[in-house]
C-alpha positions in Angstrom: 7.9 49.5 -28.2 5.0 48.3 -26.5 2.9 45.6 -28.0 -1.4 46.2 -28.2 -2.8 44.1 -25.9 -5.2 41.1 -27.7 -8.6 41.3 -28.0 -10.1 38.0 -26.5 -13.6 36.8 -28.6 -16.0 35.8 -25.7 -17.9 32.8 -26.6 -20.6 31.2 -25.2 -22.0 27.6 -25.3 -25.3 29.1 -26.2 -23.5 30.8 -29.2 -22.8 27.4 -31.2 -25.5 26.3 -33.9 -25.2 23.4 -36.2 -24.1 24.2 -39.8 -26.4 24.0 -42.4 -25.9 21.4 -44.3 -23.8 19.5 -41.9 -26.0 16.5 -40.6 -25.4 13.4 -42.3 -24.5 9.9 -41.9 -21.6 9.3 -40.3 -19.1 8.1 -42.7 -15.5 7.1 -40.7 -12.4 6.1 -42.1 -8.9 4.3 -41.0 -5.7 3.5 -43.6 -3.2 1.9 -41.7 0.6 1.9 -43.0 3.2 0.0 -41.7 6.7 2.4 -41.2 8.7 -0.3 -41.4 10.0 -1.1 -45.5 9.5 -4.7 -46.0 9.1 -7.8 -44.0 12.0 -8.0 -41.7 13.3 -6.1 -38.9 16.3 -5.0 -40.8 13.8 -2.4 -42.8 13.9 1.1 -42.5 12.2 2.7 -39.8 10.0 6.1 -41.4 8.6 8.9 -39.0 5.1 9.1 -39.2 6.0 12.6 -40.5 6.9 11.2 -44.2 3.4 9.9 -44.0 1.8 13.2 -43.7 3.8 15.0 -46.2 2.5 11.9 -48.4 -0.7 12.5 -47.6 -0.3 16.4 -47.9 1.1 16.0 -51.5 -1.7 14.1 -52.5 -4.4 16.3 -50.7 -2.9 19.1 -53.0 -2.7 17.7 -56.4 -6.4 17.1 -55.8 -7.3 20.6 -54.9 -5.2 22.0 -57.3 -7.4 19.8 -60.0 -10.4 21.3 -58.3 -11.2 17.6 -56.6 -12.4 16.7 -53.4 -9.8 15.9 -50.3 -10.0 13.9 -48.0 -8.7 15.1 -44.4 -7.7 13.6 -41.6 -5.5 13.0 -38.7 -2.2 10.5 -38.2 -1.1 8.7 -35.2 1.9 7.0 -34.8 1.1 3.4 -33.4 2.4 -0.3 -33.1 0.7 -3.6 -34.3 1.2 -6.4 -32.3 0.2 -9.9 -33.6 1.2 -13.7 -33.8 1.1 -16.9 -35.8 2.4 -20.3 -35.3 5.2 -21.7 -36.3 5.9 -25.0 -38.2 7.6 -26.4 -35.4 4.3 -25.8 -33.1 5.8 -23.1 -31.2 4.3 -19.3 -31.5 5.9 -16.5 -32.9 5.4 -12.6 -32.5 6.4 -9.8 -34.0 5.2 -5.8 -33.8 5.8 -3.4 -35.7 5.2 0.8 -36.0 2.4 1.7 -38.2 1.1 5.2 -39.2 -2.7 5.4 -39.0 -4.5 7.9 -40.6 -8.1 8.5 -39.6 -11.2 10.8 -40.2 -14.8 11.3 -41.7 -16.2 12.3 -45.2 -17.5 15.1 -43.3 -20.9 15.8 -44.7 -20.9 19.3 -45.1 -17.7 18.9 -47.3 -18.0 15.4 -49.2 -22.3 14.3 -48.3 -22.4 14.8 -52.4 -19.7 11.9 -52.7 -21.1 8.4 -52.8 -19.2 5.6 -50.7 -18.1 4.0 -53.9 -16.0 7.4 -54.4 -15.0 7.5 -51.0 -13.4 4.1 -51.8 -11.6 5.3 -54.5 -10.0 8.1 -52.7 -9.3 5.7 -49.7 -7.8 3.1 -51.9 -6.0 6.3 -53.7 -4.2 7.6 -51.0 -3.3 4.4 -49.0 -1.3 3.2 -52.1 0.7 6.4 -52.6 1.5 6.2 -48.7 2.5 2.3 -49.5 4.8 3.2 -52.1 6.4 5.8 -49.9 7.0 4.2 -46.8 7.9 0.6 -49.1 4.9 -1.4 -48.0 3.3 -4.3 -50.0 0.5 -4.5 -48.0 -2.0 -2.1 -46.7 -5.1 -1.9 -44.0 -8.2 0.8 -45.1 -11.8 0.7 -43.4 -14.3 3.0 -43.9 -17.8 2.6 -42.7 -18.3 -0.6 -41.6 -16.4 -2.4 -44.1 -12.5 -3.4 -44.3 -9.9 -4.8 -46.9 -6.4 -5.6 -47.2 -4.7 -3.9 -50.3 -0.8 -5.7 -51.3 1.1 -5.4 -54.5 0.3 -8.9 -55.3 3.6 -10.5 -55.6 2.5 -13.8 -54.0 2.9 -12.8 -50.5 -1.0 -12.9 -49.8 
């Protein structure tokens, strides 16, 4: 049995238009989640993978109840940073982090007001915190940032 042969589309660079409706500000977003559980290196390591599914799960539930979604893109990354020590010496640590970034595209979410946006951001980067064990959490959207933790003194 021989298979028909695909149709290729033949497109153009003079055949793309903007969408109506699609010019906006420009409205970017980053949550950043730690993948490994807790403070030490003896946590459990997560693949960025249970982050999406997280995220995936969530983006449902909020279709299904006929909400807005936000969408985006993970990466799999490492944080580096240092502090001193009591002793005066330096310490460092890294650590693997899932970062999940995008836009409130306007064509999809220019009816939402930042303040909802927020909501959504702060939304989502708690139910990936409780998944991959965090207590502390990393979101930015526009050109503001804040730290969310679970507030059990280690602030």
């Amino acid at each position: 049995m021989q298979s028909k042969p695909v149709e290729r589309l033949i497109i153009r660079p003079e055949d793309y238009l903007i969408v109506p409706g699609s010019v906006g500000p420009r409205r970017d977003f980053r949550i950043t989640v730690g993948l490994r559980e807790g403070w030490t290196d003896q946590g459990r390591i997560y693949d960025v993978s249970e982050a999406v599914r997280t995220a995936q799960a969530w983006m449902r539930r909020r279709v299904d109840a006929g909400l807005p979604a936000l969408s985006g893109m993970f990466t799999r990354a490492e944080v580096t940073y240092a502090w001193p020590r009591p002793d005066g010496s330096t310490g460092s640590d890294r650590e693997p982090v899932a970062v999940f970034t995008g836009e409130a595209v306007h064509a999809y979410l220019g009816h939402l007001t930042d303040a909802e946006i927020e909501t959504m951001l702060n939304e989502l980067a708690t139910e990936l915190g409780a998944a991959l064990g965090q207590e502390r959490l990393y979101v930015a959207f526009c050109n503001r940032t804040w730290i969310l933790d679970i507030g059990d003194g280690n602030s």
